[in-house]
C-alpha positions in Angstrom: 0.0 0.0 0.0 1.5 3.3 -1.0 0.9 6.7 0.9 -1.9 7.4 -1.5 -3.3 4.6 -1.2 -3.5 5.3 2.9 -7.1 6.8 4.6 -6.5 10.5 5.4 -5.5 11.6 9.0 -7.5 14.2 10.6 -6.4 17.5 10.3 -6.7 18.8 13.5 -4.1 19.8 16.0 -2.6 16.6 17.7 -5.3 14.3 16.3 -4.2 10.8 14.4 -7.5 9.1 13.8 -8.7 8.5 10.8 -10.6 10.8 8.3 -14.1 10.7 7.6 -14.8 13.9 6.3 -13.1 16.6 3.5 -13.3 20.8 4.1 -13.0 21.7 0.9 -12.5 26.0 1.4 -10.3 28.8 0.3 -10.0 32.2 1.6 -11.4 34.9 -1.0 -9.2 37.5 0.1 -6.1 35.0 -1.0 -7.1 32.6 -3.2 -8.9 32.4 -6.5 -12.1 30.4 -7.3 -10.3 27.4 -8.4 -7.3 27.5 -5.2 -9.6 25.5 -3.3 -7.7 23.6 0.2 -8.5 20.5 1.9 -8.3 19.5 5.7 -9.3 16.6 6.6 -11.5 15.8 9.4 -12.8 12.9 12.1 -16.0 12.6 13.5 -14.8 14.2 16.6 -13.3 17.4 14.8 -15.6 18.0 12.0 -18.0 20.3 13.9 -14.9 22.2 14.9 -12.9 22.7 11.9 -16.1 23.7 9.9 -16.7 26.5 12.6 -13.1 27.4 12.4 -13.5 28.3 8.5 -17.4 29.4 8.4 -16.4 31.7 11.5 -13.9 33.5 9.0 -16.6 33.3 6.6 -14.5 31.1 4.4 -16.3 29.3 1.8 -16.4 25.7 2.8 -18.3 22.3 1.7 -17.9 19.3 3.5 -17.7 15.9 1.9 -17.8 12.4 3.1 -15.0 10.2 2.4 -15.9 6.7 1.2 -15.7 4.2 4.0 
């Protein structure tokens, strides 16, 4: 299995469980329509990452990963 090939780790601070989610957002000060980021998220962090970006009033859609 290659690193590609490997589940996504959450994105949040200290966390090493596994992804279940996407934040796909950019910041429309910085970025252009099509600069879009990614952080990954687990169950227990989704709720906060999303805040973190809507807060800033980041565009942000949230997808779930295939299990």
């Amino acid at each position: 299995m290659t690193d590609r090939d490997e589940a996504p780790v959450c994105s949040a601070r200290a966390c090493r469980e596994r992804a279940r989610w996407m934040l796909r957002w950019r910041n429309p000060k910085l970025h252009t329509p099509e600069r879009v980021k990614e952080w990954a998220a687990c169950d227990d962090h989704l709720d906060h990452l999303r805040e973190f970006l809507t807060r800033r009033r980041f565009p942000c859609e949230t997808v779930k990963l295939d299990d």
